[in-house]
Z-matrix of the N, CA and C atoms (Angstrom, degrees):
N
C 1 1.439
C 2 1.532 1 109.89
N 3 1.330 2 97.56 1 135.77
C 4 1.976 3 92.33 2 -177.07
C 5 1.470 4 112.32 3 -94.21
N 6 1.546 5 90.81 4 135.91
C 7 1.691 6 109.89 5 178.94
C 8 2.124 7 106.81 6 -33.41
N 9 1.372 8 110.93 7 122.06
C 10 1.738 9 98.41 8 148.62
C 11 1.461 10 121.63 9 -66.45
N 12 1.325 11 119.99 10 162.39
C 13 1.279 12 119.89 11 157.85
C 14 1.218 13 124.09 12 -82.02
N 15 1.505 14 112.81 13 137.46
C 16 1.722 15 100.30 14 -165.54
C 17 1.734 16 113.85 15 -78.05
N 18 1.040 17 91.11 16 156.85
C 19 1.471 18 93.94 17 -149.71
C 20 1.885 19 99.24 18 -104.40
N 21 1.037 20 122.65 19 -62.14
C 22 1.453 21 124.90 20 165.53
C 23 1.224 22 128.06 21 -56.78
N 24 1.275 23 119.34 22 72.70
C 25 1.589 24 106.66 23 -174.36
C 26 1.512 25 107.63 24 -107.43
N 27 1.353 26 112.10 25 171.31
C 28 1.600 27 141.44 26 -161.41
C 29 1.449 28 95.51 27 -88.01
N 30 1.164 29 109.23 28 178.48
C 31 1.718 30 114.45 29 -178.59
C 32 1.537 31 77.30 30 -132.92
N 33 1.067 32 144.98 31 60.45
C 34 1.347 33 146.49 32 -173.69
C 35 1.711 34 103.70 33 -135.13
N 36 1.188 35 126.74 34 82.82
C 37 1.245 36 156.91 35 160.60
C 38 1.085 37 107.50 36 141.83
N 39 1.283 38 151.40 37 -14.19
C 40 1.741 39 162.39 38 -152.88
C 41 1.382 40 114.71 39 -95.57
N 42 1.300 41 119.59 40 139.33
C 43 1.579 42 100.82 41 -179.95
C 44 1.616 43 103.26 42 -103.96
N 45 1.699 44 123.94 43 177.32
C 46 1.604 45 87.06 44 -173.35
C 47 1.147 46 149.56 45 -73.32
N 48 1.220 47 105.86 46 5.23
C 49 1.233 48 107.07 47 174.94
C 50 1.569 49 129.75 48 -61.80
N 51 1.432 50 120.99 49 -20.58
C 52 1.404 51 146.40 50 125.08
C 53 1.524 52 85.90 51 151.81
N 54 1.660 53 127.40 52 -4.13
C 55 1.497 54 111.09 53 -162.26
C 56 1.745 55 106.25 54 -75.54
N 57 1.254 56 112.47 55 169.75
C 58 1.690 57 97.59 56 -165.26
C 59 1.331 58 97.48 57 -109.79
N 60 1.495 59 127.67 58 148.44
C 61 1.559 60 147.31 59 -155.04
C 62 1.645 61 105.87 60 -104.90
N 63 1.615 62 77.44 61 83.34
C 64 1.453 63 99.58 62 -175.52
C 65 1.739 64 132.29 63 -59.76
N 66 1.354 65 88.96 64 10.81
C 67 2.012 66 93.22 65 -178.32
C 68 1.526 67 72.42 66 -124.70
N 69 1.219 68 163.84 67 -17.62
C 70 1.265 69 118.86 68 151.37
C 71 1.975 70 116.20 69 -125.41
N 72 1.172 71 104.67 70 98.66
C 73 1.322 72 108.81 71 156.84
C 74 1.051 73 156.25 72 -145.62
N 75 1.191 74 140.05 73 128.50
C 76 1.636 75 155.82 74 -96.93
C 77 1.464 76 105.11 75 -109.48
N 78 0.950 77 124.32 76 165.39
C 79 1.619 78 115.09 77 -172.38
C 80 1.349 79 127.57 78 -71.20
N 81 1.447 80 129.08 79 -16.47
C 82 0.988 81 132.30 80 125.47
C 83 1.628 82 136.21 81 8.33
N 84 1.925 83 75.87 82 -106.97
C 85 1.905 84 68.59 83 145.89
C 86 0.755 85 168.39 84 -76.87
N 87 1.289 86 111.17 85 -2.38
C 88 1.659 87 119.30 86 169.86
C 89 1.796 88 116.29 87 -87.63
N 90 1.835 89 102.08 88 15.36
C 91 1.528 90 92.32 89 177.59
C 92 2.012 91 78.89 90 -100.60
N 93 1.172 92 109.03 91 -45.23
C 94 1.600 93 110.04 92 175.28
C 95 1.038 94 123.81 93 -32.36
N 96 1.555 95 128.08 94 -56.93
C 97 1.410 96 131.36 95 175.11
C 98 1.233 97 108.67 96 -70.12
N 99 1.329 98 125.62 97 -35.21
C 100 1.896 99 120.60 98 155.72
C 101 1.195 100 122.84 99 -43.07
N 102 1.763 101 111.47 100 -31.36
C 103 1.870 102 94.34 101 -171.97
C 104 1.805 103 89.68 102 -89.03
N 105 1.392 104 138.66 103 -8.63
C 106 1.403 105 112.90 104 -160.02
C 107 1.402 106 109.27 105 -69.12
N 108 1.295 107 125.63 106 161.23
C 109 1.257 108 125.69 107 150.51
C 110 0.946 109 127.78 108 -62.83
N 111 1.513 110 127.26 109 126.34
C 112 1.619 111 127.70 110 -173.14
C 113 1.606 112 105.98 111 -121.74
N 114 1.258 113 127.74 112 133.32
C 115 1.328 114 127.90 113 178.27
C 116 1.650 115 113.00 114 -114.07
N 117 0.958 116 104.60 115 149.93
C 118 1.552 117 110.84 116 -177.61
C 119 1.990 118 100.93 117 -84.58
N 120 1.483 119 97.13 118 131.45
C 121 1.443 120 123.23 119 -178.32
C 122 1.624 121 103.29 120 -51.79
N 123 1.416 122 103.29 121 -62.17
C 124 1.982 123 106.07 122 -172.43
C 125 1.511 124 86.34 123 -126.59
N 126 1.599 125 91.34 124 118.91
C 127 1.262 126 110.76 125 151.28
C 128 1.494 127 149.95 126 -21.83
N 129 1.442 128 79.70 127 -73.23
C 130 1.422 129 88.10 128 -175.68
C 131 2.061 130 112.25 129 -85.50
N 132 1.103 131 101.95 130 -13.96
C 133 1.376 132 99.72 131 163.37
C 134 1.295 133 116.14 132 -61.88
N 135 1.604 134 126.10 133 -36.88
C 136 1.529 135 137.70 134 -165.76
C 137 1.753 136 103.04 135 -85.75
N 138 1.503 137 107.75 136 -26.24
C 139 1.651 138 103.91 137 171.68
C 140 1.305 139 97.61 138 -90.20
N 141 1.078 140 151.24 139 -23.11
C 142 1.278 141 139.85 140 -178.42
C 143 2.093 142 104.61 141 -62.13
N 144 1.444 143 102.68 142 -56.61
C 145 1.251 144 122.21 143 -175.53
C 146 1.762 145 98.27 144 -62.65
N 147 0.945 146 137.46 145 -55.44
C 148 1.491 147 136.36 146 154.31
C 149 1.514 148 129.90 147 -32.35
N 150 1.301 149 102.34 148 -47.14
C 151 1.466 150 111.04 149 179.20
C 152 1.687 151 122.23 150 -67.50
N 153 1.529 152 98.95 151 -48.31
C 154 1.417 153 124.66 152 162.53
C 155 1.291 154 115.44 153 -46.05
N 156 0.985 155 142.32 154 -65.51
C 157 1.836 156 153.00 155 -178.69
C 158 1.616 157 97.98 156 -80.61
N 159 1.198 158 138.81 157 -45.66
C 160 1.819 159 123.21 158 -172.13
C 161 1.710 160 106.44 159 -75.03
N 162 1.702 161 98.43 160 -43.41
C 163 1.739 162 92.47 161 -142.96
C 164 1.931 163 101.64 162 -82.82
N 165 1.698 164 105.80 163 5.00
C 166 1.436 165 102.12 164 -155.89
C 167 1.684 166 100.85 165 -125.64
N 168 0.993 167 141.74 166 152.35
C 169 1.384 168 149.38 167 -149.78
C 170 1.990 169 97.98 168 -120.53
N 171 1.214 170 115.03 169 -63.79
C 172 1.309 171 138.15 170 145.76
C 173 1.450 172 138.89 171 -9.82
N 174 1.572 173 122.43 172 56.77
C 175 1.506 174 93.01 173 -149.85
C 176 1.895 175 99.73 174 -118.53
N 177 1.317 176 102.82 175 149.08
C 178 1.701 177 116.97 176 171.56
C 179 1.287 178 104.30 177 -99.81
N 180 1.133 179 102.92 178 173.32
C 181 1.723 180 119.17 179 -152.48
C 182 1.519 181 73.05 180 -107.01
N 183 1.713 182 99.56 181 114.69
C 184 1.355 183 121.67 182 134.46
C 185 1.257 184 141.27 183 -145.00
N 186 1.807 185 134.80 184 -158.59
C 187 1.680 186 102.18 185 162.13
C 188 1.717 187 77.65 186 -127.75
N 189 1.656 188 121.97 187 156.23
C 190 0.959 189 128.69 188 155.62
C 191 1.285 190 118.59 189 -116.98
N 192 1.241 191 137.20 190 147.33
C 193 1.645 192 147.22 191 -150.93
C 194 1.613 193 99.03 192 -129.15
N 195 1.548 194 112.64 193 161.45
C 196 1.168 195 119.88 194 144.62
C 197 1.645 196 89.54 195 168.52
N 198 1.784 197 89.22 196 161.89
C 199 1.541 198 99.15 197 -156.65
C 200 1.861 199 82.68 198 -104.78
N 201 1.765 200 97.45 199 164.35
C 202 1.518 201 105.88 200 -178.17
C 203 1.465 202 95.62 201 -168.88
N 204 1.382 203 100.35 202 128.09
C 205 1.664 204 140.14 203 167.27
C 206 0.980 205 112.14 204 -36.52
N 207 1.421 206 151.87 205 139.30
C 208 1.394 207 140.67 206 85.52
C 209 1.277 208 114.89 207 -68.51
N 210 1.191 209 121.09 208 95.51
C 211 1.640 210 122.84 209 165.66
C 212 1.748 211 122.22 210 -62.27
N 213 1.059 212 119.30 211 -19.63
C 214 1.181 213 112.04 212 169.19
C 215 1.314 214 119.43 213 -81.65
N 216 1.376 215 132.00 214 -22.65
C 217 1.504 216 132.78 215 173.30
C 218 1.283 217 105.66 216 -117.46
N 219 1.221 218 128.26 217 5.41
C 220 2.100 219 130.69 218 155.05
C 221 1.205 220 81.49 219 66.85
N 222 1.578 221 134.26 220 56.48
C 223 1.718 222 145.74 221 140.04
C 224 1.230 223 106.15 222 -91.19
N 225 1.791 224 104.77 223 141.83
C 226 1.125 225 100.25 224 179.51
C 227 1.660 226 87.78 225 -136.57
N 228 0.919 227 113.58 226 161.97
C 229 1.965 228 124.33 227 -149.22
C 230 1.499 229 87.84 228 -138.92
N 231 1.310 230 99.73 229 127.18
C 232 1.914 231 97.87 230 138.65
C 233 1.579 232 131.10 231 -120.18
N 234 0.960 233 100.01 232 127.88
C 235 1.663 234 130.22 233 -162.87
C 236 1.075 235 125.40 234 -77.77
N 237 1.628 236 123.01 235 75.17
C 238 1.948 237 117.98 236 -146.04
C 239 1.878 238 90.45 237 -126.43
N 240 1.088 239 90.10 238 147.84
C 241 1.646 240 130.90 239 173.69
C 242 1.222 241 126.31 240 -94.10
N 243 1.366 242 155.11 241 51.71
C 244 1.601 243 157.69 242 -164.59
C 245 1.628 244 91.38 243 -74.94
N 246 1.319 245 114.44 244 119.00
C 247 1.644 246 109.65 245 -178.53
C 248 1.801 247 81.61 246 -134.96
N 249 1.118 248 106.36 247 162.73
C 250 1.399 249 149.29 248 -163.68
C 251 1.726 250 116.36 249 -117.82
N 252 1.397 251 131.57 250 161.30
C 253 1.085 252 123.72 251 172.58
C 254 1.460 253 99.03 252 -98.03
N 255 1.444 254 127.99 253 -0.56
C 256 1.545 255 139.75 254 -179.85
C 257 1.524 256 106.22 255 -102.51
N 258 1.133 257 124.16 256 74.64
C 259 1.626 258 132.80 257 178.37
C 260 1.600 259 108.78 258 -35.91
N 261 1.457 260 135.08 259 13.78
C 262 1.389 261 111.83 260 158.53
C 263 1.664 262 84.12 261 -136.85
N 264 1.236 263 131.69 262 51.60
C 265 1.851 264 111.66 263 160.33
C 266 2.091 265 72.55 264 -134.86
N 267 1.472 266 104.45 265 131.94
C 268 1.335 267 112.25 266 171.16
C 269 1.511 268 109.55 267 -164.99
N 270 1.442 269 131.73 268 -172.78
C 271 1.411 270 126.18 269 177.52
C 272 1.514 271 92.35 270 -159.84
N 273 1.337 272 118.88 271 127.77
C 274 1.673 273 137.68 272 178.52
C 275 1.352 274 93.99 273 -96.14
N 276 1.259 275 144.20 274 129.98
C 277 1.422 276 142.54 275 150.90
C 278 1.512 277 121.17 276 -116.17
N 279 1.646 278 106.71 277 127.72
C 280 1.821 279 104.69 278 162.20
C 281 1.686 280 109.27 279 -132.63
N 282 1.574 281 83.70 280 109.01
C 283 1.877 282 91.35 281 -164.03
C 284 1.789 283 92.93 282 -121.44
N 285 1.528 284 99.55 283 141.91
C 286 1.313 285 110.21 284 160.11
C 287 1.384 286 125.23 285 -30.55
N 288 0.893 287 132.26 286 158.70
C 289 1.530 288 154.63 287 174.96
C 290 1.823 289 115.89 288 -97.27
N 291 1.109 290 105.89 289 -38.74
C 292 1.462 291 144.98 290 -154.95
C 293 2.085 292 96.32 291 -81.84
N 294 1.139 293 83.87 292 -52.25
C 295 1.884 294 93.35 293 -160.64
C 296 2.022 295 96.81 294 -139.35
N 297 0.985 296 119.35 295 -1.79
C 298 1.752 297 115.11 296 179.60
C 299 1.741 298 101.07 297 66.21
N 300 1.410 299 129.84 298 -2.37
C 301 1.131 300 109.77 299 167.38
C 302 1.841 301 130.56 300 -63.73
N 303 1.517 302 108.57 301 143.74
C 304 1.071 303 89.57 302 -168.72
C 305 1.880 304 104.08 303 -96.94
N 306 1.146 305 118.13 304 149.92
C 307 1.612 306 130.13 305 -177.03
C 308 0.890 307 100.61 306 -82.72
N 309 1.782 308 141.33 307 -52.76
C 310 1.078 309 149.94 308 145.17
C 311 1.161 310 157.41 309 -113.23
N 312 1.609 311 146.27 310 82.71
C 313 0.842 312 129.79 311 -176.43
C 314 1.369 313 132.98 312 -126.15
N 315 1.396 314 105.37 313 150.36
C 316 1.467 315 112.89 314 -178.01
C 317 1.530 316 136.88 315 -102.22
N 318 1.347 317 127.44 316 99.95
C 319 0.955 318 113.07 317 -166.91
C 320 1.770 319 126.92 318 -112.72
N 321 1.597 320 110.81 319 113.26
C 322 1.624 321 118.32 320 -149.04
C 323 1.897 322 96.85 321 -85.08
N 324 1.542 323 92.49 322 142.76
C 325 1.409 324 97.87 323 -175.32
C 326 1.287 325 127.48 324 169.32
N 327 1.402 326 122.27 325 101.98
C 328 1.981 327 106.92 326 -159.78
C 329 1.355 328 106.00 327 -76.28
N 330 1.644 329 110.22 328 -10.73
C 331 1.829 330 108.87 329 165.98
C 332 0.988 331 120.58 330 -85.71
N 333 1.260 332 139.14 331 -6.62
C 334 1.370 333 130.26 332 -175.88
C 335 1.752 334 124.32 333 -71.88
N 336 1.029 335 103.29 334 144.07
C 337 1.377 336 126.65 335 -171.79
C 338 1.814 337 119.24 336 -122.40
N 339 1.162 338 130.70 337 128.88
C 340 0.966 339 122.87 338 -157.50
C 341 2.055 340 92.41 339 -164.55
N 342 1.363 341 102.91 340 118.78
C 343 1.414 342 103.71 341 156.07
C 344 1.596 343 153.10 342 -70.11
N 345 1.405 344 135.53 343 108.27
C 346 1.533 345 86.69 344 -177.16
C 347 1.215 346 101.21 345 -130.89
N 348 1.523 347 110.67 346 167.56
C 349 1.856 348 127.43 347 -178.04
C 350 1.786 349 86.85 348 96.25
N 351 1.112 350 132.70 349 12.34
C 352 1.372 351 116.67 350 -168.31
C 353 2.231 352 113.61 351 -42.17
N 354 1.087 353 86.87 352 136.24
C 355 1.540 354 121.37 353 -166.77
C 356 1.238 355 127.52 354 52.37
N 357 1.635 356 93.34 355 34.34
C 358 1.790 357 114.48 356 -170.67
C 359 1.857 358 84.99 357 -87.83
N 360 1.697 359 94.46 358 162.88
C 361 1.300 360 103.93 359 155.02
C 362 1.566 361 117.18 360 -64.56
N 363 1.117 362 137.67 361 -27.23
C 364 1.680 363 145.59 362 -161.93
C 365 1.610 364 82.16 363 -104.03
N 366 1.319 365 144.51 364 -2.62
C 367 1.379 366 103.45 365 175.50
C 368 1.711 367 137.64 366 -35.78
N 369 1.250 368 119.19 367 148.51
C 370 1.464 369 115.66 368 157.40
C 371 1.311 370 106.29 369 171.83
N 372 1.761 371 106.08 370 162.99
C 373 1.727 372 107.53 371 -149.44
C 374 1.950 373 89.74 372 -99.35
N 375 1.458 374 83.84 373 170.99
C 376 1.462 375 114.56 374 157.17
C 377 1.380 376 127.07 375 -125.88
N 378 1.418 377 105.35 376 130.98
C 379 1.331 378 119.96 377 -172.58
C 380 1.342 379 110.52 378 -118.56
N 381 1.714 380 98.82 379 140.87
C 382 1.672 381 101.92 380 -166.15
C 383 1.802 382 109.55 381 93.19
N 384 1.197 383 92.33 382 164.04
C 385 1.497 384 111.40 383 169.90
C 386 1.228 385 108.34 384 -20.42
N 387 1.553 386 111.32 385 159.49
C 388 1.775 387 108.03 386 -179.48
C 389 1.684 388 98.77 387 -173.17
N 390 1.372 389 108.44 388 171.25
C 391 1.225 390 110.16 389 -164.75
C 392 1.693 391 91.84 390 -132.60
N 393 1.276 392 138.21 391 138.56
C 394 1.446 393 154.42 392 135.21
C 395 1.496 394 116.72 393 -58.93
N 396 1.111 395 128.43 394 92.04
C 397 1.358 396 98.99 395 154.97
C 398 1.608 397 126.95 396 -125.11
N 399 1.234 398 137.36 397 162.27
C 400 1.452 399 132.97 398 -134.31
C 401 1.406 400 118.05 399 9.29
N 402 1.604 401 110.52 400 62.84
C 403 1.428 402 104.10 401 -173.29
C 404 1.474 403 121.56 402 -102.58
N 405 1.350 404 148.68 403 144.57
C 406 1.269 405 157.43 404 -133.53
C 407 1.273 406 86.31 405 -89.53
N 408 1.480 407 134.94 406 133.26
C 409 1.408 408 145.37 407 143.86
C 410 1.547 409 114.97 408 -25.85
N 411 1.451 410 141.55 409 -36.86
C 412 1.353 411 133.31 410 -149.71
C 413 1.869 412 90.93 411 -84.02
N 414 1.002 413 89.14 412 137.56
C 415 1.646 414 102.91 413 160.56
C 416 1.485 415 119.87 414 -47.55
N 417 1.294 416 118.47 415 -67.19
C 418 1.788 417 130.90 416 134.86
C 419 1.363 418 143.85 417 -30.93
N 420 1.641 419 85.58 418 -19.10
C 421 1.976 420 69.71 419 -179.75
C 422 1.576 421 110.02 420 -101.40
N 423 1.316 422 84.10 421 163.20
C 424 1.563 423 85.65 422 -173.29
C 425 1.072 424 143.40 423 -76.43
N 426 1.534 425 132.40 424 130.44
C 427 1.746 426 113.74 425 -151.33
C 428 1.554 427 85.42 426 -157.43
N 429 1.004 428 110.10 427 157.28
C 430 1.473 429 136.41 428 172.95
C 431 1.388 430 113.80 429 -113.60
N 432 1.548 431 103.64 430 150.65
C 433 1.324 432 126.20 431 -153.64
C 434 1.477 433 108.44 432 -126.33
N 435 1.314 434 110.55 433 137.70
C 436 1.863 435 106.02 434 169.81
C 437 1.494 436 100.91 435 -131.98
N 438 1.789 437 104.62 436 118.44
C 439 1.603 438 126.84 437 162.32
C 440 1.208 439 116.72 438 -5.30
N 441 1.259 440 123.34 439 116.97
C 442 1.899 441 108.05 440 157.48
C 443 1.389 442 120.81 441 -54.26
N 444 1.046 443 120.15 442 -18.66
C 445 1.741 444 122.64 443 175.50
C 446 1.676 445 103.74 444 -45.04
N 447 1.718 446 106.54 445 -52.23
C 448 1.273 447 126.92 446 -161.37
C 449 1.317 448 110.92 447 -67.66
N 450 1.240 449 131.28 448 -16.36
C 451 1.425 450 139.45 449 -160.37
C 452 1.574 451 99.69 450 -116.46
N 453 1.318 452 121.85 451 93.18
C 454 1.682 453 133.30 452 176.75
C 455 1.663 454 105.28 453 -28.43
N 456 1.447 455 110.63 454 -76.01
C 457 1.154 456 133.39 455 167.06
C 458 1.958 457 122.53 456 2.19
N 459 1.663 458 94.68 457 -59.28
C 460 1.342 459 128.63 458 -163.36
C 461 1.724 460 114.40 459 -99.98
N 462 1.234 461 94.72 460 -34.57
C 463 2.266 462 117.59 461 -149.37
C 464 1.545 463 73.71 462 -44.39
N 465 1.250 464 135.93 463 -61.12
C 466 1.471 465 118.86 464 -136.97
C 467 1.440 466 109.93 465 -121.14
N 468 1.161 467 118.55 466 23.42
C 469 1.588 468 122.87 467 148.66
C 470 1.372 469 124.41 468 -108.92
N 471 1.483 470 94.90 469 161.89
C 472 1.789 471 109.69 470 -161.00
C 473 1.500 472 121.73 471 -144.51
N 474 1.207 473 113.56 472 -12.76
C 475 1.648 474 123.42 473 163.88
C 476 1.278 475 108.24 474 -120.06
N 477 1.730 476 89.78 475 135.91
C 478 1.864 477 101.64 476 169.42
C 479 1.373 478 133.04 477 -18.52
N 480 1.336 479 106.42 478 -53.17
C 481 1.262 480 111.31 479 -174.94
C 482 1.578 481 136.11 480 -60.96
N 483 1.889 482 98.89 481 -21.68
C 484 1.437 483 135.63 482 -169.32
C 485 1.732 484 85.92 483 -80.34
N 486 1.110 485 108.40 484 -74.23
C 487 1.480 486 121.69 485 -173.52
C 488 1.252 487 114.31 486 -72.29
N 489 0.958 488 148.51 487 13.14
C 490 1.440 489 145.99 488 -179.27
C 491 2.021 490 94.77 489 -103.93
N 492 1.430 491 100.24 490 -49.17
C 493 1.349 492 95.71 491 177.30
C 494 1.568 493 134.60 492 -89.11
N 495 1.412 494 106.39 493 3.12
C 496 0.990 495 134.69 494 174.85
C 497 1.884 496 119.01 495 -80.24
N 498 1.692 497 83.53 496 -46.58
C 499 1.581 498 105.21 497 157.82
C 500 1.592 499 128.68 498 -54.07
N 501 1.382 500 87.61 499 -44.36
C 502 1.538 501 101.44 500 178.30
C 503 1.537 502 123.69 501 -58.11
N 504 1.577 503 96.70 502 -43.70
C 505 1.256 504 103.92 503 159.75
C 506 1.560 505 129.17 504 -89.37
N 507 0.979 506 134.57 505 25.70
C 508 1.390 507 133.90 506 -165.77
C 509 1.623 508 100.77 507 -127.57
N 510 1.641 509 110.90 508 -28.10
C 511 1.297 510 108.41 509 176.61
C 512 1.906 511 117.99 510 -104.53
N 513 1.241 512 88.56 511 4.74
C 514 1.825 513 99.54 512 175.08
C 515 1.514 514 107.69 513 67.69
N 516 1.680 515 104.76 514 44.26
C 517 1.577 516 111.84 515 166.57
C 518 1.588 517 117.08 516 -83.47
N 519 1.445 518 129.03 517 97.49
C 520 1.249 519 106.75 518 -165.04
C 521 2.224 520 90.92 519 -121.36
N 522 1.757 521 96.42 520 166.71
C 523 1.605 522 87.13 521 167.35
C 524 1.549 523 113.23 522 -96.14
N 525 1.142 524 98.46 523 136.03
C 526 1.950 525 102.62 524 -166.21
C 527 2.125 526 92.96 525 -70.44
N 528 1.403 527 90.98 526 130.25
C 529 1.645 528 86.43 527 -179.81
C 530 1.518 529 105.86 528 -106.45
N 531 1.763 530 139.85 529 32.41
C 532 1.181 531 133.33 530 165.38
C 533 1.761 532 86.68 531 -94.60
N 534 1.404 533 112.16 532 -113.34
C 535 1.441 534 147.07 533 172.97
C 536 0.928 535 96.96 534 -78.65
N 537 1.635 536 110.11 535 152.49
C 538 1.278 537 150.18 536 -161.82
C 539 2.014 538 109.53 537 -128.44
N 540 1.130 539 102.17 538 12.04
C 541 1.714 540 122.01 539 -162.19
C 542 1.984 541 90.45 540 -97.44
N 543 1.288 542 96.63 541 132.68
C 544 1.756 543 105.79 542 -172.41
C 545 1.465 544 100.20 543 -92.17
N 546 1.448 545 99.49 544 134.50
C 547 1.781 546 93.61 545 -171.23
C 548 1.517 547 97.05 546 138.67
């Protein structure tokens, strides 16, 4: 069943214009901007990028892109694919346009290593799969991570193909079937 968009929202990160203030927002919103519906800008670039990762078992190391709408909050997302010739080490990304932060990302991998609280007293790493969310673009900066175990959604998939569409649905990427016109 597909997510609604939430419909009652707070003016609680937003400035008034109602759009939400995307270098700072709170967890809240970032489950909010998760339920909106987001549509992909060009089509057929987004079935191309679909077709490639669902219909094929087989995968080469590439990244695939494409930009996607939220028309109700005039967000615009870009929608990237890091695939591997190893069908479970990959990275799903949906990061602002605005600031390169990413809203969500996932990055698949039974080697991965990842710190968080870095030079906190509570430091300590995570190993394995992991999730980004509203996380800072810099390679360096510091961001914290939550387990794929932890995320229902995710805990028990392991190839692209599982999670790519899983993604699709978890971040309210759908193809708009009137017009294809941004706005």
């Amino acid at each position: 069943m597909r997510r609604r968009p939430v419909q009652n929202l707070s003016l609680k990160g937003r400035d008034l214009m109602g759009k939400y203030d995307l270098n700072n927002l709170e967890d809240n919103d970032i489950k909010e901007l998760l339920e909106y519906e987001k549509n992909p800008s060009n089509p057929l670039e987004y079935e191309d990028v679909y077709n490639q990762i669902v219909s094929t078992l087989i995968y080469s190391t590439g990244k695939y892109t494409c930009e996607v709408v939220d028309n109700l909050n005039n967000i615009i997302y870009i929608f990237s694919t890091l695939t591997t010739p190893v069908p479970n080490i990959f990275t799903i990304s949906l990061r602002f346009t605005e600031n390169n932060y990413h809203l969500l990302r996932l990055d698949f991998g039974d080697n991965l290593r990842h710190t968080n609280n870095i030079g906190k007293e509570d430091e300590y790493k995570v190993y394995g799969s992991h999730a980004h969310f509203n996380a800072p673009p810099g390679k360096y900066d510091k961001k914290n991570v939550v387990p794929i175990e932890d995320i229902s959604e995710f805990k028990n998939l392991k190839l692209i193909r599982d999670v790519f569409l899983e993604y699709i649905n978890y971040t309210n990427i759908v193809e708009r079937s009137d017009t294809y016109e941004s706005g």
